[in-house]
SETORMAR-247300 format. One record per atom (N, C-alpha, C): residue number from 1; residue in one letter; atom name; x, z, y. Coordinates in nm, 2 decimals. Each point is the difference from the previous one (the first is absolute). Example, Ala and Ser with C-alpha at 12.3 -4.5 7.8 and 13.67 -1.06 7.14 Angstrom:
BEGIN
+-----+---+----+--------+--------+--------+
!   k ! r !  a !     xx !     zz !     yy !
+-----+---+----+--------+--------+--------+
!   1 ! A !  N !   1.32 !   0.78 !  -0.57 !
!   1 ! A ! CA !  -0.09 !   0.00 !   0.12 !
!   1 ! A !  C !   0.09 !   0.00 !   0.12 !
!   2 ! S !  N !  -0.04 !  -0.07 !   0.11 !
!   2 ! S ! CA !   0.09 !   0.00 !   0.11 !
!   2 ! S !  C !  -0.08 !   0.08 !   0.11 !
+-----+---+----+--------+--------+--------+
***
This chain:
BEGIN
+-----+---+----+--------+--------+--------+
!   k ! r !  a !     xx !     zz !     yy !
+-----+---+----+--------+--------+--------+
!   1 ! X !  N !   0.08 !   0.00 !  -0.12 !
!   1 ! X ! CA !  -0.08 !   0.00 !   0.12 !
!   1 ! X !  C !   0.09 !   0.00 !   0.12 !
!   2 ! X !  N !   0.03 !  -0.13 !   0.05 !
!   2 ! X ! CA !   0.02 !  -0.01 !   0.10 !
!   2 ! X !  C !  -0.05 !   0.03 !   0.14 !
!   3 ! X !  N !   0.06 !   0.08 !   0.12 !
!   3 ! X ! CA !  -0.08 !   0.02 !   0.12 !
!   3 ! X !  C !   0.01 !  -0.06 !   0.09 !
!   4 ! X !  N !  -0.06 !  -0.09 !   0.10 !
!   4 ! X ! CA !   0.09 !  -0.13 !   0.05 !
!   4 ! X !  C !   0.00 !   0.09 !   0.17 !
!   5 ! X !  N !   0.14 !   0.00 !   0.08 !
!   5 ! X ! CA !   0.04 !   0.04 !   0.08 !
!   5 ! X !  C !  -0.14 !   0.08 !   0.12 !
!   6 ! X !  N !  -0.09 !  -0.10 !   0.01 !
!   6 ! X ! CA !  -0.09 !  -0.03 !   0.08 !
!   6 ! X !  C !  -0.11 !   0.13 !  -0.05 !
!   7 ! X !  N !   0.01 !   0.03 !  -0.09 !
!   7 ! X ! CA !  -0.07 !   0.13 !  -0.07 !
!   7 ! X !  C !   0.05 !   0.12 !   0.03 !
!   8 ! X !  N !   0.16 !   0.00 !  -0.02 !
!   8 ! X ! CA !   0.04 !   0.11 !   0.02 !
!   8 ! X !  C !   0.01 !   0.11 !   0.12 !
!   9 ! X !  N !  -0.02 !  -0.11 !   0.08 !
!   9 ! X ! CA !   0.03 !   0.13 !   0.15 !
!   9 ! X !  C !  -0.12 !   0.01 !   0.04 !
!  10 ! X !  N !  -0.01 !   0.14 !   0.05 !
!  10 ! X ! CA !  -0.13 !   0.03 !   0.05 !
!  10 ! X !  C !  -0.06 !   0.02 !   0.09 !
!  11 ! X !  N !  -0.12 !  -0.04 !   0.05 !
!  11 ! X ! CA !  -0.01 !  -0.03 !   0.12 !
!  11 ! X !  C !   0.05 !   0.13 !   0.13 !
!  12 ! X !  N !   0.06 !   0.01 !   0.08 !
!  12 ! X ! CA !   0.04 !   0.07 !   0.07 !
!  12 ! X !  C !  -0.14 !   0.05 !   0.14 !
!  13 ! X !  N !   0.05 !   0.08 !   0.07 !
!  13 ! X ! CA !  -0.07 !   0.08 !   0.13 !
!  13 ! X !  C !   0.03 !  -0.11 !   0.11 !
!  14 ! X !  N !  -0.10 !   0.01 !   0.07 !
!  14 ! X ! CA !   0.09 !  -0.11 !   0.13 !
!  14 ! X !  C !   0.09 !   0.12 !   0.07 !
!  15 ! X !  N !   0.12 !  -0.09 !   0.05 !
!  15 ! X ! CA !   0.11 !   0.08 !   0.04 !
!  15 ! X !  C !  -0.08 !   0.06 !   0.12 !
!  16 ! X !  N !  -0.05 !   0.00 !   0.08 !
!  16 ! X ! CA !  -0.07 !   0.08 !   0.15 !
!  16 ! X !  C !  -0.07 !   0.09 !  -0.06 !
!  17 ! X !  N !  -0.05 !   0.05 !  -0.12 !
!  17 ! X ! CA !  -0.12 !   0.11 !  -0.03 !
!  17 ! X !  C !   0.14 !   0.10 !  -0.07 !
!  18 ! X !  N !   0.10 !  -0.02 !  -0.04 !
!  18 ! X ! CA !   0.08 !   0.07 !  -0.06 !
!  18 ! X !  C !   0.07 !   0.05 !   0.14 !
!  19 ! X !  N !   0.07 !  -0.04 !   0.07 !
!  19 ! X ! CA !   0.04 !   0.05 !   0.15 !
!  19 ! X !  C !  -0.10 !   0.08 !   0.05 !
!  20 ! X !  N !  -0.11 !  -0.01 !   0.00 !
!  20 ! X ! CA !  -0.17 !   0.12 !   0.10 !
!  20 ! X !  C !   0.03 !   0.05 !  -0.08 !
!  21 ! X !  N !  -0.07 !  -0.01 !  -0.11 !
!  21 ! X ! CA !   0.02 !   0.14 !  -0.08 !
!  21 ! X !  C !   0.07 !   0.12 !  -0.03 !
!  22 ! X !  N !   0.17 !  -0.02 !   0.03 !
!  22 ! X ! CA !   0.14 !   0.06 !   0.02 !
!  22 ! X !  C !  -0.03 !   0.08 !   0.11 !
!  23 ! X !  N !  -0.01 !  -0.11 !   0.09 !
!  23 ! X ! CA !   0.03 !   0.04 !   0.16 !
!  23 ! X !  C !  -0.11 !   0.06 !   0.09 !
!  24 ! X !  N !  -0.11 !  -0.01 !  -0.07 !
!  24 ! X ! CA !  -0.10 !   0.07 !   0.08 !
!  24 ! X !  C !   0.03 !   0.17 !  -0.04 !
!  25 ! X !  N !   0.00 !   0.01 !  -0.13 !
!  25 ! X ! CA !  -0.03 !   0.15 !  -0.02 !
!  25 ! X !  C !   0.18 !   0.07 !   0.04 !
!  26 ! X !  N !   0.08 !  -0.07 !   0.01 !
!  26 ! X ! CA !   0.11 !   0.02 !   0.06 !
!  26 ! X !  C !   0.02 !   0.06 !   0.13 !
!  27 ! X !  N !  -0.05 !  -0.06 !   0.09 !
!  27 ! X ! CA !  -0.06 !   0.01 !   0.13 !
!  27 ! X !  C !  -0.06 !   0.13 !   0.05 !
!  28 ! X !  N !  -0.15 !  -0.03 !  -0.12 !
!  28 ! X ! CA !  -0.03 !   0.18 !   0.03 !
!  28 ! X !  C !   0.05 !   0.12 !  -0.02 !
!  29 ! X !  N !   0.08 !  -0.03 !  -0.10 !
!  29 ! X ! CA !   0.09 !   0.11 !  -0.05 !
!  29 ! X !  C !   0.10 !   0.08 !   0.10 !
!  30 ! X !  N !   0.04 !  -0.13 !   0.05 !
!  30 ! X ! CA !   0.10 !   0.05 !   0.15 !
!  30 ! X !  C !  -0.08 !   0.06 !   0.11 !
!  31 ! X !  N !  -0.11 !  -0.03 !   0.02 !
!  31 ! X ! CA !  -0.11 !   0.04 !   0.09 !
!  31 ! X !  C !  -0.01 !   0.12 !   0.00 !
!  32 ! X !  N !   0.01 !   0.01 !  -0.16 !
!  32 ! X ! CA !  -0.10 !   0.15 !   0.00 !
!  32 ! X !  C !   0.12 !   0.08 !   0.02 !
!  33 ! X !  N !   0.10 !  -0.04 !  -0.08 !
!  33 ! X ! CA !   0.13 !   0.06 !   0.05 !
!  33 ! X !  C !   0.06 !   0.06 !   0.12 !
!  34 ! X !  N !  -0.03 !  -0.11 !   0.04 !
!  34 ! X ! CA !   0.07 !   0.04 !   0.21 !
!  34 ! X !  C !  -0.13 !   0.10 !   0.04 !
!  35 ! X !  N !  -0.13 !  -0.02 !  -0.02 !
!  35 ! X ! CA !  -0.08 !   0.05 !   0.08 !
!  35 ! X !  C !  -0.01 !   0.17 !  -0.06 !
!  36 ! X !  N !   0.06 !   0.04 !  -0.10 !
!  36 ! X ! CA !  -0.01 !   0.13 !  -0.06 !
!  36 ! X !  C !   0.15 !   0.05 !  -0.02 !
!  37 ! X !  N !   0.06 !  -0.09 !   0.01 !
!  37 ! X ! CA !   0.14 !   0.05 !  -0.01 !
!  37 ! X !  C !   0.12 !   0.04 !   0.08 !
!  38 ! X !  N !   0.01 !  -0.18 !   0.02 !
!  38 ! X ! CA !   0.07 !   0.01 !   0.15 !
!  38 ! X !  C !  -0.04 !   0.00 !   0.12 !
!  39 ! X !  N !  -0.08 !   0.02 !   0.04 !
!  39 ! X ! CA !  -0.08 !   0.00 !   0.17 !
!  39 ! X !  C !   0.00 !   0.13 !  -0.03 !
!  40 ! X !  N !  -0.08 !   0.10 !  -0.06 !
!  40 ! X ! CA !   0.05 !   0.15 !   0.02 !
!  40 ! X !  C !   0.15 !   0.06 !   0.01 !
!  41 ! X !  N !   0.03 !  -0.05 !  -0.13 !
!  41 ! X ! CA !   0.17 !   0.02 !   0.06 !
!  41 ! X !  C !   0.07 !  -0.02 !   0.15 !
!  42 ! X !  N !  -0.02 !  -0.13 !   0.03 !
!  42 ! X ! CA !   0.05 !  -0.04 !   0.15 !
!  42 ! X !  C !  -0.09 !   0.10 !   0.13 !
!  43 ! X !  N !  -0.14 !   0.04 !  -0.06 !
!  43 ! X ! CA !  -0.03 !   0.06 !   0.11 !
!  43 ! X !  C !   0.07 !   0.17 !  -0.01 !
!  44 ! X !  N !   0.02 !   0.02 !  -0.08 !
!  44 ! X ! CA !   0.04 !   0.17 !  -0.07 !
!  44 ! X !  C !   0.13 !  -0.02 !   0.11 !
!  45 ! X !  N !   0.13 !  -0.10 !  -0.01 !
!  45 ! X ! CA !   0.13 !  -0.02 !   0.03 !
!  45 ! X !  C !  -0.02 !   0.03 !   0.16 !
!  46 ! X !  N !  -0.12 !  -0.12 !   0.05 !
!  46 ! X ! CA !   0.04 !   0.05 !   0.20 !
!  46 ! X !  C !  -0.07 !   0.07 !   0.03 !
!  47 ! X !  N !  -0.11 !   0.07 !  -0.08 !
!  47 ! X ! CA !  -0.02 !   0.16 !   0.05 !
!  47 ! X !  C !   0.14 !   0.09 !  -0.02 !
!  48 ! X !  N !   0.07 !   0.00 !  -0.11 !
!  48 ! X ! CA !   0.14 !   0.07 !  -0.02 !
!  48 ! X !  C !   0.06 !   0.01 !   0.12 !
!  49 ! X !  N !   0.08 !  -0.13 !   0.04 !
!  49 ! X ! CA !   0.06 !  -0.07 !   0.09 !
!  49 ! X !  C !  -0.07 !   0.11 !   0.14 !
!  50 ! X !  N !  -0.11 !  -0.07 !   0.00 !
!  50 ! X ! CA !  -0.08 !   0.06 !   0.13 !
!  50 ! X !  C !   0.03 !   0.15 !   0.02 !
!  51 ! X !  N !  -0.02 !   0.08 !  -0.08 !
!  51 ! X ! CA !   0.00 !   0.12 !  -0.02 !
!  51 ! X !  C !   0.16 !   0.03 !   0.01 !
!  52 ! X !  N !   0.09 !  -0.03 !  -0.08 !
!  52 ! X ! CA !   0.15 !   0.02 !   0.04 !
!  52 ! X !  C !   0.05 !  -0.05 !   0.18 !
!  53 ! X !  N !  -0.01 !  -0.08 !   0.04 !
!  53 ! X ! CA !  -0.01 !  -0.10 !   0.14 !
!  53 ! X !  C !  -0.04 !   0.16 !   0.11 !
!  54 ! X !  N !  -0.11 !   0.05 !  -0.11 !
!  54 ! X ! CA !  -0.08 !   0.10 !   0.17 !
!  54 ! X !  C !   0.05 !   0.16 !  -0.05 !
!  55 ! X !  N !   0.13 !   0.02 !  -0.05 !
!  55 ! X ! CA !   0.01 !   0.11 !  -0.02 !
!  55 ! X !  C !   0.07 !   0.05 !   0.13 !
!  56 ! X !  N !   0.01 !   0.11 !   0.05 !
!  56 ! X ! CA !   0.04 !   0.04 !   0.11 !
!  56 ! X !  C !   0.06 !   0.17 !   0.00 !
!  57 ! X !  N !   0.05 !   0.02 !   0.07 !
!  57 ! X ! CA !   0.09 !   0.17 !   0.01 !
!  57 ! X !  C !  -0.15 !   0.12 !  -0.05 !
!  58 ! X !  N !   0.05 !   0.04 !  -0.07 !
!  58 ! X ! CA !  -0.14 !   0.10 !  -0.01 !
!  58 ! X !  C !  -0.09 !   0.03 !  -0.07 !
!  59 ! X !  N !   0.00 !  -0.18 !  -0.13 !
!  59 ! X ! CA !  -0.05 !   0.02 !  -0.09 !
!  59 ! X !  C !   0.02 !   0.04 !  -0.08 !
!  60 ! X !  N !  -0.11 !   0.09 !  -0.13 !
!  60 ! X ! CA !   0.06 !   0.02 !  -0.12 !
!  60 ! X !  C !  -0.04 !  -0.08 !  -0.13 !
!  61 ! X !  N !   0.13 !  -0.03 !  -0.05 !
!  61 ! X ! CA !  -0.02 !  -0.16 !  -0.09 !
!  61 ! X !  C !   0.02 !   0.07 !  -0.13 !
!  62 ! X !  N !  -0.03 !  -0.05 !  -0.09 !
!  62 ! X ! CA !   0.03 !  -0.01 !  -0.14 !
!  62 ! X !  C !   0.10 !  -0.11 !  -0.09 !
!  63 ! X !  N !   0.10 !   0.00 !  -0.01 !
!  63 ! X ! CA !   0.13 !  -0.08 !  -0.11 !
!  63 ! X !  C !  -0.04 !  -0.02 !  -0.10 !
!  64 ! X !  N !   0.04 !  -0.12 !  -0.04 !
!  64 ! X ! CA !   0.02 !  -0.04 !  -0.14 !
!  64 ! X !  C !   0.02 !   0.13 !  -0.09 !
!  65 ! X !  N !   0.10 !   0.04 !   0.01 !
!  65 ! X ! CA !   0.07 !   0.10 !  -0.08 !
!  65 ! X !  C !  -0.05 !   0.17 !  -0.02 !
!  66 ! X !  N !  -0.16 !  -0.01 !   0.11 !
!  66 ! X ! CA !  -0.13 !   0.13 !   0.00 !
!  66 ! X !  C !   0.10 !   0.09 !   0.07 !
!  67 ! X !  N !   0.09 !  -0.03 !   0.13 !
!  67 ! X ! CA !   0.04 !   0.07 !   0.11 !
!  67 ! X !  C !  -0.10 !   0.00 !   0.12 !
!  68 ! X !  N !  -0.04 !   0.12 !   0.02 !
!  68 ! X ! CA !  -0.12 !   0.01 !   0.13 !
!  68 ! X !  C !   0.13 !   0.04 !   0.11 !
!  69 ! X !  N !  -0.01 !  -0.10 !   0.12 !
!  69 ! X ! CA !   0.08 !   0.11 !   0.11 !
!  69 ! X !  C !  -0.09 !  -0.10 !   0.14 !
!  70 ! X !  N !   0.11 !   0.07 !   0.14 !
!  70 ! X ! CA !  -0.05 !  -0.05 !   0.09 !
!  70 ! X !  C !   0.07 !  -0.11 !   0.06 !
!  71 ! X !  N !  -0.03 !  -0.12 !   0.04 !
!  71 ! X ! CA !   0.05 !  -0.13 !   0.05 !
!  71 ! X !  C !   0.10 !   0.09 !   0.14 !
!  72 ! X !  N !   0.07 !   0.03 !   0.04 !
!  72 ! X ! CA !   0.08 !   0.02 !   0.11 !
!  72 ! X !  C !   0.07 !  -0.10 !   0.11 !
!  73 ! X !  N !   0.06 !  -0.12 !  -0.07 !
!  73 ! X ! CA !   0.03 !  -0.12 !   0.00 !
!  73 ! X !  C !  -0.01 !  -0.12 !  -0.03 !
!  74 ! X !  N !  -0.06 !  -0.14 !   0.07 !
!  74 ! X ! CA !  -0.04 !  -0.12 !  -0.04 !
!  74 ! X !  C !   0.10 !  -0.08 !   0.08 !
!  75 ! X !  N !   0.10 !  -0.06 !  -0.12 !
!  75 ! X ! CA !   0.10 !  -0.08 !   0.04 !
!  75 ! X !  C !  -0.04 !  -0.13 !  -0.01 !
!  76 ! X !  N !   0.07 !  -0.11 !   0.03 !
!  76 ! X ! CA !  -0.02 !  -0.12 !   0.03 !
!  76 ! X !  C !   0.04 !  -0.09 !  -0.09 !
!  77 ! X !  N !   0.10 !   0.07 !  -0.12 !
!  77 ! X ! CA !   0.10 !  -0.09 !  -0.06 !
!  77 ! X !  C !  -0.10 !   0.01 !  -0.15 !
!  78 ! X !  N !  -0.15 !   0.08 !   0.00 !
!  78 ! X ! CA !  -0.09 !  -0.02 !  -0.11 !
!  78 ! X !  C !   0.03 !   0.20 !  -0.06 !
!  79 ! X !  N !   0.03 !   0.02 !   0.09 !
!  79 ! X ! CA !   0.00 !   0.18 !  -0.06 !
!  79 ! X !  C !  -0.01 !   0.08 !   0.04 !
!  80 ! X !  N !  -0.05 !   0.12 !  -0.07 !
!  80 ! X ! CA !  -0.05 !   0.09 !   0.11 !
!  80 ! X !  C !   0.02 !   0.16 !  -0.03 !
!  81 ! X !  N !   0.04 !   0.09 !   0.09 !
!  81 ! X ! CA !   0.03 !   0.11 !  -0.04 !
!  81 ! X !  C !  -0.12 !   0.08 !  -0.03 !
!  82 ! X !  N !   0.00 !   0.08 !  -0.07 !
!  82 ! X ! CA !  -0.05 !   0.13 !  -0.06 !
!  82 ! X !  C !   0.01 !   0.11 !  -0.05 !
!  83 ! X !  N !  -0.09 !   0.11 !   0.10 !
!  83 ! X ! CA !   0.03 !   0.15 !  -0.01 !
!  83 ! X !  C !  -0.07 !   0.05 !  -0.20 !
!  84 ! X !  N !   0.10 !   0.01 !  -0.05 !
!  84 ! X ! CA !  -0.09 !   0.06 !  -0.12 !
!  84 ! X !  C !   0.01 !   0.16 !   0.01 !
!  85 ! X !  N !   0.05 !   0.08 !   0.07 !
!  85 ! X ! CA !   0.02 !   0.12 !   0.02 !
!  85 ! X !  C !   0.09 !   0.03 !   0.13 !
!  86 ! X !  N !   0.00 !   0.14 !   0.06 !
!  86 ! X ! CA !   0.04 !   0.05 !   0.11 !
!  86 ! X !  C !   0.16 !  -0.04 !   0.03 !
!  87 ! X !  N !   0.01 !  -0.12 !   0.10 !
!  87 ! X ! CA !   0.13 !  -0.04 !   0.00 !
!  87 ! X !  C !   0.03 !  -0.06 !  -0.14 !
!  88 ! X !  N !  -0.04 !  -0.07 !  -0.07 !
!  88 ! X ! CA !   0.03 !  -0.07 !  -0.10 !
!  88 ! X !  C !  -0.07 !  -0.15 !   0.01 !
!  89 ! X !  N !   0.10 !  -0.12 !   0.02 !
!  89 ! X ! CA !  -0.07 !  -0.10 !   0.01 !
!  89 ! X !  C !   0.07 !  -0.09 !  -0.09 !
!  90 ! X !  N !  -0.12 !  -0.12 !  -0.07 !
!  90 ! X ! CA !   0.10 !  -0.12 !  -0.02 !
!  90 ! X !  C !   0.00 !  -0.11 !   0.05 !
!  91 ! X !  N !   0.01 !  -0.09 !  -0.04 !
!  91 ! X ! CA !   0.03 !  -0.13 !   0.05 !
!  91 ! X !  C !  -0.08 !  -0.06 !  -0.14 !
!  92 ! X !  N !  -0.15 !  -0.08 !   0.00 !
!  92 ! X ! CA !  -0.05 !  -0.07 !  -0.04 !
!  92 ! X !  C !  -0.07 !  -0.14 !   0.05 !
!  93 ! X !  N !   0.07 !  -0.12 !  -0.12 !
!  93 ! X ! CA !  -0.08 !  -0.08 !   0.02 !
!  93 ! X !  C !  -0.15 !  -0.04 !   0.01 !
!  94 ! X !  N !  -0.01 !  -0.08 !   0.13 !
!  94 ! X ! CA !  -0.16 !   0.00 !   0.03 !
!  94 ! X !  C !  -0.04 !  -0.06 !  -0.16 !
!  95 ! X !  N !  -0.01 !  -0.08 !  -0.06 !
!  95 ! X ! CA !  -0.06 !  -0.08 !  -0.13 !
!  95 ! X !  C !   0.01 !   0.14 !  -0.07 !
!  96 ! X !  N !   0.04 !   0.10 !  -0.01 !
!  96 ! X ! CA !   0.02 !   0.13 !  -0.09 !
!  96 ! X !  C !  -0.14 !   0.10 !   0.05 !
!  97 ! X !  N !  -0.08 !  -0.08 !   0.11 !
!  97 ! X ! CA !  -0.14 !   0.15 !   0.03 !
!  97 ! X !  C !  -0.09 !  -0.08 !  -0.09 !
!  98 ! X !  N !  -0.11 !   0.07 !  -0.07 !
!  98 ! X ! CA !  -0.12 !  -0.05 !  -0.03 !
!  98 ! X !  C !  -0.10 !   0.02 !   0.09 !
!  99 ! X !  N !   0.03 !   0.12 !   0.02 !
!  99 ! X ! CA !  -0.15 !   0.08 !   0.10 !
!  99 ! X !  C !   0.05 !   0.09 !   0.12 !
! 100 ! X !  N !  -0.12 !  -0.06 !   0.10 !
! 100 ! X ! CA !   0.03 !   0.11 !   0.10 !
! 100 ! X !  C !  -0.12 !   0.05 !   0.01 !
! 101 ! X !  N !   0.04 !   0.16 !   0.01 !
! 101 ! X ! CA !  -0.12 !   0.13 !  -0.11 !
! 101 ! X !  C !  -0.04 !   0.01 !   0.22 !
! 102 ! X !  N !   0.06 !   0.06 !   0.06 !
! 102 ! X ! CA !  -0.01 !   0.00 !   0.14 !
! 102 ! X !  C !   0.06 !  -0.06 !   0.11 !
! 103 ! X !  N !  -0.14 !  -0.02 !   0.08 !
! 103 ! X ! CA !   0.07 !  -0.13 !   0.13 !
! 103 ! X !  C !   0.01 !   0.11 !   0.13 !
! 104 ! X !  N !   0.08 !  -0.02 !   0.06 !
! 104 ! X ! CA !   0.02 !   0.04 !   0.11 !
! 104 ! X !  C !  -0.06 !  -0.07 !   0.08 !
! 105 ! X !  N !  -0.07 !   0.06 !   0.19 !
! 105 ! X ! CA !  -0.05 !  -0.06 !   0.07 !
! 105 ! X !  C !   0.12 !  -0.12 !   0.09 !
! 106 ! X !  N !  -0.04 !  -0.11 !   0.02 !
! 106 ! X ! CA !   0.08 !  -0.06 !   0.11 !
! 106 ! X !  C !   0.03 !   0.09 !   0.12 !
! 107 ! X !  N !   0.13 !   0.00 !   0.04 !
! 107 ! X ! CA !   0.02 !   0.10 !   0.11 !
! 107 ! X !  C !  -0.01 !  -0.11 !   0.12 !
! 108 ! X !  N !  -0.08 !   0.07 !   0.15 !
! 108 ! X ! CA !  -0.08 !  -0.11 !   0.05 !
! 108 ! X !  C !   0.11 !   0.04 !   0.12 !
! 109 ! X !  N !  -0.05 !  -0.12 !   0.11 !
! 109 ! X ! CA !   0.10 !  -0.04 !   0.09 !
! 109 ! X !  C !   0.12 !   0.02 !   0.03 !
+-----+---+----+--------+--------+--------+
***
């Protein structure tokens, strides 16, 4: 029993219904992705940002490393001093606060 060429192959998908079908559900996948994943993320980062940017003499912040003290100094070069105790200060990186627990008022004119 011979199969003569013309038999053998089978009829295929048209090539444009195999592309939509990939690429649509592909699509939403990234959709759903950015809209629950990364867009929170990026908004979480410039509240961070924001919140590091407006620290000022007087606050008391919270460290990475669960050191509570008082902001005393806001340097320029991205660092900032802190009172953790009476006459005891260090020298921490701004990207090193998570939280500032208390704001001090703007001191006015």
């Amino acid at each position: 029993m011979l199969v003569s060429p013309a038999f053998a192959q089978a009829a295929g998908a048209p090539a444009g219904g195999l592309l939509n079908s990939m690429l649509i559900p592909m699509i939403l996948v990234f959709g759903i992705m950015w809209f629950f994943l990364i867009r929170p993320q990026q908004k979480k980062l410039k509240e961070d940002d924001a919140m590091r940017n407006a620290l000022r003499r007087g606050d008391k912040v919270l460290t990475v490393g669960g050191i509570v003290g008082k902001v005393t100094k806001v340097k320029d070069d991205g660092e900032i001093e802190v009172e953790i105790a009476q006459n005891v200060k260090i020298h921490v990186v701004k990207s090193a606060i998570t939280q500032v627990m208390s704001k001090t008022e703007p001191a006015e004119g």
